[in-house]
MARSEVO-666724 format. One record per residue (C-alpha): residue number from 1; x, y, z; residue in three letters. Coordinates in Angstrom, 2 decimals. Each point is the difference from the previous one (the first is absolute). Example, Ala and Ser with C-alpha at 12.3 -4.5 7.8 and 13.67 -1.06 7.14 Angstrom:
BEGIN
<num: 1 east: 12.30 north: -4.50 up: 7.80 residuo: ALA>;
<num: 2 east: 1.37 north: 3.44 up: -0.66 residuo: SER>;
end
This chain:
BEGIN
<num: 1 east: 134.98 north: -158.53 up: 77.84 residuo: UNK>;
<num: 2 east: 1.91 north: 2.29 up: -1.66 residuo: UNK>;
<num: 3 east: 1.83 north: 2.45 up: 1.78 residuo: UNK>;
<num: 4 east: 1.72 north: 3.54 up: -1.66 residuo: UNK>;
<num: 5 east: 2.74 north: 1.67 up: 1.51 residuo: UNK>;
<num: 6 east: 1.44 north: 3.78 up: -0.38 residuo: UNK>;
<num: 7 east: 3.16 north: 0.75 up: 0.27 residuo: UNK>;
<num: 8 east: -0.43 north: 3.97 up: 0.50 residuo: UNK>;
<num: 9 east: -3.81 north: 1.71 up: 0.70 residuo: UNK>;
<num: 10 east: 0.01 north: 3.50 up: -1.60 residuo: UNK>;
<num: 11 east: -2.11 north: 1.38 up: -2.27 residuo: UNK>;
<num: 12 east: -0.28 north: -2.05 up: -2.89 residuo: UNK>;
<num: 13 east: 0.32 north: -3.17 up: 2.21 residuo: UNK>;
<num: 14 east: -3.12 north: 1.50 up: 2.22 residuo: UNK>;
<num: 15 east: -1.67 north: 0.50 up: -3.15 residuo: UNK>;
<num: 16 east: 0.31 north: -4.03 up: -0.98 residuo: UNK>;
<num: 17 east: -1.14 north: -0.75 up: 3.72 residuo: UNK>;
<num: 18 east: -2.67 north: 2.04 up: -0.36 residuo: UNK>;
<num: 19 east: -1.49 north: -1.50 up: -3.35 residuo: UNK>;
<num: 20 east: 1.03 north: -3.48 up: 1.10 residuo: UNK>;
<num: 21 east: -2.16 north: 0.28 up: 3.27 residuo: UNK>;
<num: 22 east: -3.04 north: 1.77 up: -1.87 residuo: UNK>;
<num: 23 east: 0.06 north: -2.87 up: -2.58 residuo: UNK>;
<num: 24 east: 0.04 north: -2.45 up: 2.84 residuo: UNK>;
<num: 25 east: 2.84 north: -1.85 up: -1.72 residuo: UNK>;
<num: 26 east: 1.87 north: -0.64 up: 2.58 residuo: UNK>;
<num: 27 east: -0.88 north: -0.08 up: 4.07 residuo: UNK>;
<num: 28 east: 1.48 north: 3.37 up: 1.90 residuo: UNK>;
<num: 29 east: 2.35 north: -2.82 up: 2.29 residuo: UNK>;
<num: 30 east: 0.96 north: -1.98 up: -3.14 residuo: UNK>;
<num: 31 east: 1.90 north: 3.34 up: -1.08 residuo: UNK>;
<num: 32 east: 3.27 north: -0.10 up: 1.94 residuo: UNK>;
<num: 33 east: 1.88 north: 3.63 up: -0.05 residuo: UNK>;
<num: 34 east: 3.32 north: 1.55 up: 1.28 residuo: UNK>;
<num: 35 east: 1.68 north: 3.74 up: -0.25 residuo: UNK>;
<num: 36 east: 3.08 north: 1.02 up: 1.23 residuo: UNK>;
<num: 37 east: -1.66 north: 2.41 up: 2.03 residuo: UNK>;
<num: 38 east: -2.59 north: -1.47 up: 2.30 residuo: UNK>;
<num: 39 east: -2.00 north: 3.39 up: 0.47 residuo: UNK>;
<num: 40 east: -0.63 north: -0.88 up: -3.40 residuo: UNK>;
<num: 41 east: -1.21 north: -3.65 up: -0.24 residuo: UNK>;
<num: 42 east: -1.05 north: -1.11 up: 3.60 residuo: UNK>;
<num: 43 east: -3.14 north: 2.49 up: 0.33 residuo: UNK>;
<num: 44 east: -0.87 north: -0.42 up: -3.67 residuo: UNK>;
<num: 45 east: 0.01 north: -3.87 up: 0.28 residuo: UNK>;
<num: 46 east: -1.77 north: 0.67 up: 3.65 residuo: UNK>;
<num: 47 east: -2.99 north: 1.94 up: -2.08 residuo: UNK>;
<num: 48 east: -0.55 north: -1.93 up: -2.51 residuo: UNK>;
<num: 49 east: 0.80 north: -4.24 up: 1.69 residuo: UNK>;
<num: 50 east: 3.11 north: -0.43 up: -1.66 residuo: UNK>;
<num: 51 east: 2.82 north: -1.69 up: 1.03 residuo: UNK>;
<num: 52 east: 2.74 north: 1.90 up: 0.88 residuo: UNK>;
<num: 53 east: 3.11 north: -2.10 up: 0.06 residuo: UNK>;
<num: 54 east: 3.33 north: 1.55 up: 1.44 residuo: UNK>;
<num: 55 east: 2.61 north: -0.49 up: -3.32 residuo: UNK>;
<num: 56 east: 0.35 north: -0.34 up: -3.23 residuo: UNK>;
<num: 57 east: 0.61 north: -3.24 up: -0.03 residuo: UNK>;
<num: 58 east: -3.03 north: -1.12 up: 2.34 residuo: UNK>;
<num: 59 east: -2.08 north: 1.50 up: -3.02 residuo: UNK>;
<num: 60 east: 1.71 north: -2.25 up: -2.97 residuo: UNK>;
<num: 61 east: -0.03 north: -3.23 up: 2.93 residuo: UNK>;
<num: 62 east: -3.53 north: 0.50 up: 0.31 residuo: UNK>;
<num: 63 east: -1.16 north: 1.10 up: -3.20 residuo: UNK>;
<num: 64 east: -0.93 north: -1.99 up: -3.40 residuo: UNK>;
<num: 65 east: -0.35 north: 3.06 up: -1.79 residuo: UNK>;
<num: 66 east: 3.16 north: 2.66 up: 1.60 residuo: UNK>;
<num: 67 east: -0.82 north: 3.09 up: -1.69 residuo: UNK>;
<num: 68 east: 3.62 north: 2.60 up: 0.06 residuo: UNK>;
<num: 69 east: -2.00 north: 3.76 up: 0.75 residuo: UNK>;
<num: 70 east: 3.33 north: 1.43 up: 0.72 residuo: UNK>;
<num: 71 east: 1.57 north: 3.66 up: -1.63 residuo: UNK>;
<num: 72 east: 2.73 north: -1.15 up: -2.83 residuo: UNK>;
<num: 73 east: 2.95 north: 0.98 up: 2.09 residuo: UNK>;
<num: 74 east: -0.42 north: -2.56 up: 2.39 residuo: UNK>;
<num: 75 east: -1.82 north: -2.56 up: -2.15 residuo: UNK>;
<num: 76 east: 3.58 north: -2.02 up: -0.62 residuo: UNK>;
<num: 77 east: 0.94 north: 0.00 up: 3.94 residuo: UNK>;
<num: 78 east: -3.26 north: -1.60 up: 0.71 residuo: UNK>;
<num: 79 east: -0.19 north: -2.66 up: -2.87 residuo: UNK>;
<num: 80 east: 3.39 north: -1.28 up: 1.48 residuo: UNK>;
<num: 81 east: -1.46 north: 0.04 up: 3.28 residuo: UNK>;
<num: 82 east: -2.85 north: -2.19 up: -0.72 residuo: UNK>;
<num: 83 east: 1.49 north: -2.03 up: -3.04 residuo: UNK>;
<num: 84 east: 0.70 north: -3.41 up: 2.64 residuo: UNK>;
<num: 85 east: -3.68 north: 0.52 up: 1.30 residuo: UNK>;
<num: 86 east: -1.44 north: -0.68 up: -4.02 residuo: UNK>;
<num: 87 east: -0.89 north: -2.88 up: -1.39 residuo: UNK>;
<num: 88 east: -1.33 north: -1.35 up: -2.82 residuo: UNK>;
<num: 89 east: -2.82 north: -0.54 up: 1.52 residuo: UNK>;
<num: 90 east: -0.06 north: 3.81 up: 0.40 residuo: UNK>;
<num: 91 east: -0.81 north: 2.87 up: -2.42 residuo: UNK>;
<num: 92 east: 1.39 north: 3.06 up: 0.29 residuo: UNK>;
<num: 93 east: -2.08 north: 3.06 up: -1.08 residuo: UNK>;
<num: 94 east: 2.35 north: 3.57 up: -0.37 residuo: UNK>;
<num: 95 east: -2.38 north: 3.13 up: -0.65 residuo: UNK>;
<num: 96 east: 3.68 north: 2.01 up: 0.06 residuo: UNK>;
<num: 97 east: 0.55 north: 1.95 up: -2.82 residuo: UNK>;
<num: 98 east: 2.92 north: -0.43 up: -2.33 residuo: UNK>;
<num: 99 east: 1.18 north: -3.38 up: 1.54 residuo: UNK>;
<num: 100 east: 0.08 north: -2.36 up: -2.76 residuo: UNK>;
<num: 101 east: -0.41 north: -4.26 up: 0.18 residuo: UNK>;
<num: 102 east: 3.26 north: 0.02 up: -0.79 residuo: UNK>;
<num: 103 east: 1.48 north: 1.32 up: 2.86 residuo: UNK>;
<num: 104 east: -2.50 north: -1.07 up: 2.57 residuo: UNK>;
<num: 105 east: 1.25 north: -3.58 up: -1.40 residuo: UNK>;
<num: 106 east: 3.41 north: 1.07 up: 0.78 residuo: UNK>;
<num: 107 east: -0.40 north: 1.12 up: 3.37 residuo: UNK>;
<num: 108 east: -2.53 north: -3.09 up: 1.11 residuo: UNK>;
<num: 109 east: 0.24 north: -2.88 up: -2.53 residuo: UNK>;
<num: 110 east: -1.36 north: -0.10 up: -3.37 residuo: UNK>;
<num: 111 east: -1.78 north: -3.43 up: 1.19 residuo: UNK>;
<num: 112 east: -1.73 north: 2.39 up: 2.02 residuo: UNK>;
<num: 113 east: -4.01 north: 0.37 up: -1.88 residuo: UNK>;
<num: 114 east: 0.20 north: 4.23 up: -0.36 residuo: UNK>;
<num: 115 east: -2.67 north: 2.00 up: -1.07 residuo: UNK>;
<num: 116 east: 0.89 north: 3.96 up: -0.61 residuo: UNK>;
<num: 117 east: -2.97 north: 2.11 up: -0.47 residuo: UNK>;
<num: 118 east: -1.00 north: 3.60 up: 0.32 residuo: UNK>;
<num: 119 east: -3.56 north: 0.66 up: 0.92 residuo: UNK>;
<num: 120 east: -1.64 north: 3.12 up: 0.26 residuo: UNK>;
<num: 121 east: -1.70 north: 2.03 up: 2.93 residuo: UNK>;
<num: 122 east: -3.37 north: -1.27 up: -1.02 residuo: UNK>;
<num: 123 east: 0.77 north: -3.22 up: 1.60 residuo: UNK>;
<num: 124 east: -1.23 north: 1.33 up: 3.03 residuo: UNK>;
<num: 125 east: -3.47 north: 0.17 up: -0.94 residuo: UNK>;
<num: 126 east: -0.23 north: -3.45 up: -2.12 residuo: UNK>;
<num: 127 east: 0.72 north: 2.43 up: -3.54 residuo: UNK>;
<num: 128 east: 3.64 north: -0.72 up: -0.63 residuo: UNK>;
<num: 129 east: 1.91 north: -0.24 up: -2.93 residuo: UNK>;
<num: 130 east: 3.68 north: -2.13 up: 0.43 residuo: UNK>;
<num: 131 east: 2.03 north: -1.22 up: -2.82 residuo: UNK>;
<num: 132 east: 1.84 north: -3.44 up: 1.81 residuo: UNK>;
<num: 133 east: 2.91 north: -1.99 up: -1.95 residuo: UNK>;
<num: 134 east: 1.09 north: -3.15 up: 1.50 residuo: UNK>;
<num: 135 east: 3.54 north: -1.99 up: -0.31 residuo: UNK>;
<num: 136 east: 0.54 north: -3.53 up: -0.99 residuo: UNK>;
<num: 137 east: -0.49 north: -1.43 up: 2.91 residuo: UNK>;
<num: 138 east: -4.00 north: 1.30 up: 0.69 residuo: UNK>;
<num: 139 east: -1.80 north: -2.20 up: -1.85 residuo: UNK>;
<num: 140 east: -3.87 north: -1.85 up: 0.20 residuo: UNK>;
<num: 141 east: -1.93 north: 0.27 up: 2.97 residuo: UNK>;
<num: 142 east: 2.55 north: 2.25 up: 2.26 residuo: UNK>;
<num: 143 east: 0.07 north: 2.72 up: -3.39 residuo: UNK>;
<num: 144 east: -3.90 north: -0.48 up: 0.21 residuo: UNK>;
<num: 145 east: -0.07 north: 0.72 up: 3.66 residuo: UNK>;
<num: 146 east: 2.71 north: 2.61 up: 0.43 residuo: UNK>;
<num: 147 east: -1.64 north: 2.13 up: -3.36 residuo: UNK>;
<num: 148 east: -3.73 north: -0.81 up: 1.42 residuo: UNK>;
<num: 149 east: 1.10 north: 2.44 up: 3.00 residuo: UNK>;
<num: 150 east: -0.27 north: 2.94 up: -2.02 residuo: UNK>;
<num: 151 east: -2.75 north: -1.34 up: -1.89 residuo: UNK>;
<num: 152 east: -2.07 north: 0.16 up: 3.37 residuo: UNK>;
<num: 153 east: 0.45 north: 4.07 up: 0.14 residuo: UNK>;
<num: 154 east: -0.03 north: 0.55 up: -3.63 residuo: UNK>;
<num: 155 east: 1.82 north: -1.09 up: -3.26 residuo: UNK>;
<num: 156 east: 2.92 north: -1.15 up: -1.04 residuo: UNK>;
<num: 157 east: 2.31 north: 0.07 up: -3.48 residuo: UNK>;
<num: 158 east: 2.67 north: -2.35 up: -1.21 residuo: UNK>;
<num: 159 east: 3.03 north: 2.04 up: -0.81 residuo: UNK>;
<num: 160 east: 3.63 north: 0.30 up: -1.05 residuo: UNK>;
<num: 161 east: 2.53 north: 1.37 up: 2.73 residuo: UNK>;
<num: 162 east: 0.66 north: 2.27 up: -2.74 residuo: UNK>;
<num: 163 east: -3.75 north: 1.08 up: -0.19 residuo: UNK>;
<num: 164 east: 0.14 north: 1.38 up: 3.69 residuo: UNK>;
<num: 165 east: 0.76 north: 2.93 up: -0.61 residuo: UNK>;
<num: 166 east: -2.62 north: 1.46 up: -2.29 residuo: UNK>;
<num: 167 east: -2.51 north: -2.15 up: 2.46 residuo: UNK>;
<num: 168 east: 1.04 north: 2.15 up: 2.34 residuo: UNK>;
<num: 169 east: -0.76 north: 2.94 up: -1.80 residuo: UNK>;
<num: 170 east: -3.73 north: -0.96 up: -1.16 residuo: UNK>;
<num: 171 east: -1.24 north: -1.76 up: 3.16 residuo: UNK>;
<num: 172 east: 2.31 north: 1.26 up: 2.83 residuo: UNK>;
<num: 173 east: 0.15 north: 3.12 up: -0.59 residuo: UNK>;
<num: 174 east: -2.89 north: 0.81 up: -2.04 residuo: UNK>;
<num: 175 east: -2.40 north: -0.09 up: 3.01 residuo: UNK>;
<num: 176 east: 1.18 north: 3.45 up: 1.26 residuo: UNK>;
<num: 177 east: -0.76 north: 1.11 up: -4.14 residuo: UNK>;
<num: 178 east: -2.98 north: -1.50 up: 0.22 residuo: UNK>;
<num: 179 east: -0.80 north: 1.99 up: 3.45 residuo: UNK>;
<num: 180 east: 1.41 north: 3.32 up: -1.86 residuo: UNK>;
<num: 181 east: -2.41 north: -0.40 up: -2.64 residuo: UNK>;
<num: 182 east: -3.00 north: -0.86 up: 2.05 residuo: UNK>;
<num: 183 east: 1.04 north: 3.07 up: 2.32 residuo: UNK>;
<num: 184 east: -0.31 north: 2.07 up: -3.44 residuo: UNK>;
<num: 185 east: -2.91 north: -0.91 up: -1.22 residuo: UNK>;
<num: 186 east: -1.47 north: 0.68 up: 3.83 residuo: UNK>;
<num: 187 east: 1.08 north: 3.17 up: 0.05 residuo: UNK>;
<num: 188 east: -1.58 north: 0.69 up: -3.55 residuo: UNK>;
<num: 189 east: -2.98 north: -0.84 up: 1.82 residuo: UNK>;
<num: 190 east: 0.32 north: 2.13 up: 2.53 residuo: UNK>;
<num: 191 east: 0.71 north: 3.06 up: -2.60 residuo: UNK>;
<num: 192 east: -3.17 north: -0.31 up: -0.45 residuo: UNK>;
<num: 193 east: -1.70 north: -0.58 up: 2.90 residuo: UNK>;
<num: 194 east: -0.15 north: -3.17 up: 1.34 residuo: UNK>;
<num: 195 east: 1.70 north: -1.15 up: 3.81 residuo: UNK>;
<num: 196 east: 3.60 north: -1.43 up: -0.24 residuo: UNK>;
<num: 197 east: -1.36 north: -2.87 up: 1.61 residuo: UNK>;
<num: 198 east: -2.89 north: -0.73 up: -2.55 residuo: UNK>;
<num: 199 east: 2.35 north: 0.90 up: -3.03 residuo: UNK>;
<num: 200 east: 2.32 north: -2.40 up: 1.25 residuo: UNK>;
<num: 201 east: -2.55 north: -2.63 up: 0.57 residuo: UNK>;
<num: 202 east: -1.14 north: 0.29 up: -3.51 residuo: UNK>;
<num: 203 east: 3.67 north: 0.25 up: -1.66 residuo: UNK>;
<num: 204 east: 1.41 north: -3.12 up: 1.85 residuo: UNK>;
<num: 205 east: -3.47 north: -2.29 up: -0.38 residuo: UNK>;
<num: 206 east: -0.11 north: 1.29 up: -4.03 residuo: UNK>;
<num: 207 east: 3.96 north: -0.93 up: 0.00 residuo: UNK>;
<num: 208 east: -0.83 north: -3.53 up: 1.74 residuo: UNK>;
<num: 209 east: -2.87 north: -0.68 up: -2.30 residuo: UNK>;
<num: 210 east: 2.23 north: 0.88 up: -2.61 residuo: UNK>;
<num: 211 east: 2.80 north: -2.40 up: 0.60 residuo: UNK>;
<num: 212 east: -2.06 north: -2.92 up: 1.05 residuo: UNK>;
<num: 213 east: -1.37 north: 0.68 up: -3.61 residuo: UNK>;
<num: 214 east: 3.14 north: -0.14 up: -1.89 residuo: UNK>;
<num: 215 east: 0.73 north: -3.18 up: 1.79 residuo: UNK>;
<num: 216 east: -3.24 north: -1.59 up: -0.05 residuo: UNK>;
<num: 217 east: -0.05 north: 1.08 up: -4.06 residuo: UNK>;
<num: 218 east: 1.79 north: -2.29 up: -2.80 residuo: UNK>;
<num: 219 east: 0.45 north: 3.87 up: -1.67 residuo: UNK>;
<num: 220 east: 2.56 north: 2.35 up: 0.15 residuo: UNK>;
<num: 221 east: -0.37 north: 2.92 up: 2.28 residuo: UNK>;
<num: 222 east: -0.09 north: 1.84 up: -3.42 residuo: UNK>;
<num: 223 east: -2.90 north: -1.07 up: -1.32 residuo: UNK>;
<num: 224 east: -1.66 north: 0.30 up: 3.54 residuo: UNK>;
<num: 225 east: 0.66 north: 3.42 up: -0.55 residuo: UNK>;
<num: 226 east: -2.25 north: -0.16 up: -3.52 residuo: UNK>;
<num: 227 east: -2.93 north: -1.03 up: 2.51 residuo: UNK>;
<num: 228 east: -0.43 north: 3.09 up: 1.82 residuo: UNK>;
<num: 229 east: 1.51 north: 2.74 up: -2.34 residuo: UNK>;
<num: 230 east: -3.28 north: 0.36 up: -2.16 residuo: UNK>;
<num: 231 east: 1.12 north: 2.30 up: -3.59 residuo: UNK>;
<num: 232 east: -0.34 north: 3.43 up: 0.86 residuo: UNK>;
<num: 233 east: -0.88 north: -0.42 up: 3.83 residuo: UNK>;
<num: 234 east: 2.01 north: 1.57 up: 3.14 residuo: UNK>;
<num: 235 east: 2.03 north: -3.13 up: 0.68 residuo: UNK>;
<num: 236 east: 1.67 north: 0.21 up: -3.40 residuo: UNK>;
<num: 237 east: 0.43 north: 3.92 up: 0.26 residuo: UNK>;
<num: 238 east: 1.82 north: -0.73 up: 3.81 residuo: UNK>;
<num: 239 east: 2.38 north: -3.11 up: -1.41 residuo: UNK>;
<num: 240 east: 0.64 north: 2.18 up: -3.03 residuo: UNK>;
<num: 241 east: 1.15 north: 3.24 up: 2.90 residuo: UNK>;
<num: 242 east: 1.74 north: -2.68 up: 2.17 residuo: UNK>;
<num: 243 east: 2.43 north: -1.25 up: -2.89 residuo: UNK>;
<num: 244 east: 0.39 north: 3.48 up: -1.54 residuo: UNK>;
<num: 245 east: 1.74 north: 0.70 up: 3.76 residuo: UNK>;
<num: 246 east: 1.72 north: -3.29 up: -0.36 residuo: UNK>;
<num: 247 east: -1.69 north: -2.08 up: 2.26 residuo: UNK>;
<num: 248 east: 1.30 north: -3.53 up: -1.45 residuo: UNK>;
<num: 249 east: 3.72 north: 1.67 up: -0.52 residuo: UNK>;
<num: 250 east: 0.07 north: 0.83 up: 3.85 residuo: UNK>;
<num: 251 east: -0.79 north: -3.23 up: 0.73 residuo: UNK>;
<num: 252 east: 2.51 north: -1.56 up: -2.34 residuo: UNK>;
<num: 253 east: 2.49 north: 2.35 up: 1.21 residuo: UNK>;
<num: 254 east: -0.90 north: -0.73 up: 3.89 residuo: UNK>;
<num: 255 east: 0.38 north: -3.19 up: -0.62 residuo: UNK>;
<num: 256 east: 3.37 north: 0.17 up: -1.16 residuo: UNK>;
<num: 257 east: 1.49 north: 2.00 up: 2.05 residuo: UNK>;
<num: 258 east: -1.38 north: -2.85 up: 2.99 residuo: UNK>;
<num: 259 east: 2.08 north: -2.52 up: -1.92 residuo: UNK>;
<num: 260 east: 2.97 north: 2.33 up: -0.33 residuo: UNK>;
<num: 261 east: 0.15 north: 0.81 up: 3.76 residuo: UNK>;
<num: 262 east: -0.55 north: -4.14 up: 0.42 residuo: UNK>;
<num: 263 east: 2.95 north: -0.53 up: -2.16 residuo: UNK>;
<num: 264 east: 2.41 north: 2.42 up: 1.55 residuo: UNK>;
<num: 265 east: -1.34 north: -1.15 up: 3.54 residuo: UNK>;
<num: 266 east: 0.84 north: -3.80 up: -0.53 residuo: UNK>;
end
């Protein structure tokens, strides 16, 4: 059986966990996890039938899938720690932001079979959306298995290093945008009359319909748009109010200043 280790449990890691035990792809003791703090790791692993190992390098022994949850300033320290522990009978999964293939092959090996990937929250409840590039050495069955991970809470993309960074913008970030702009349309509701709570239940279930749409549709979200704004009716008089106050420019504009900060962060 397959087991996955984590190398770090905080809140993105959690969120993996999480997805991973609700999709049943993996058992809860087949998911090996250590912290540096063991407040942190021991009574999580306790509540949920992990295993809790007691080092880093217990997780990558015991792990065919080591997954590196760690913050980027200590990312390096613990690559070197574990890089005798990896095989290449190992992958090694690193959901740490801004640490390239490149230099996780020159702190453990580039024999090593790396995948970097950045998922988003929505992992947690089986929704993701992770962009995943692999080095030379992932190939076949282990790329299969190591990408099929976050195909179990979600999708995945294929992309360039280089393509990170804007991924980051329109799937890692864009989840609090998307909760901004559910949160206004609720409170529209509620200007004129309705509960917050049924607002929002109508805002966020007309925004999930929505997107499963777009992605179920070979169209683009465009011409989706044609299909509900009848000539004349309200929906075309509220699109036409919504760009006149620059709706799409705000986006555009939030959007790049995400990448900005991203770029001046890295």
């Amino acid at each position: 059986m397959t087991k996955i280790g984590f190398i770090g449990v905080g809140g993105m890691a959690q969120a993996i966990i999480g997805g991973l035990l609700n999709a049943q792809a993996f058992a809860p003791a087949d998911i090996v996890v250590h912290s540096h703090r063991p407040e942190n790791y021991q009574p999580y692993a306790q509540q949920h039938g992990l295993t809790a190992v007691t080092s880093n390098t217990a997780v990558a022994q015991d792990s065919d899938l080591v997954v590196l949850a760690v913050t980027p300033n200590v990312a390096g320290n613990v690559l070197q720690e574990i890089a005798d522990a990896l095989t290449s009978q190992k992958t090694l999964i690193s959901i740490v932001a801004g640490l390239t293939l490149e230099k996780m092959g020159d702190l453990v090996g580039a024999t090593i079979p790396t995948l970097r990937t950045l998922p988003n929250v929505n992992v947690e409840i089986g929704a993701g959306m992770t962009a995943v590039a692999a080095n030379a050495a992932l190939t076949g069955s282990a790329l299969t298995t190591a990408q099929g991970v976050f195909d179990a809470i979600g999708s995945t993309t294929v992309l360039s290093e280089d393509q990170f960074g804007i991924f980051s913008a329109l799937a890692g970030s864009s989840p609090a945008y998307i909760d901004f702009f559910i949160d206004s349309l609720s409170r529209a509701g509620v200007k004129y009359g309705l509960s917050k709570a049924q607002a929002t239940q109508i805002a966020a279930q007309a925004t999930l319909g929505s997107a499963q749409m777009v992605l179920k549709s070979d169209k683009i979200p465009f011409a989706l748009i044609d299909q509900v704004a009848s000539p004349g009716g309200s929906t075309v008089a509220g699109l036409l109010a919504m760009e006149e106050s620059g709706l799409m420019t705000a986006v555009v504009k939030g959007i790049d200043a995400t990448v900005q900060r991203d770029r001046e962060n890295a």
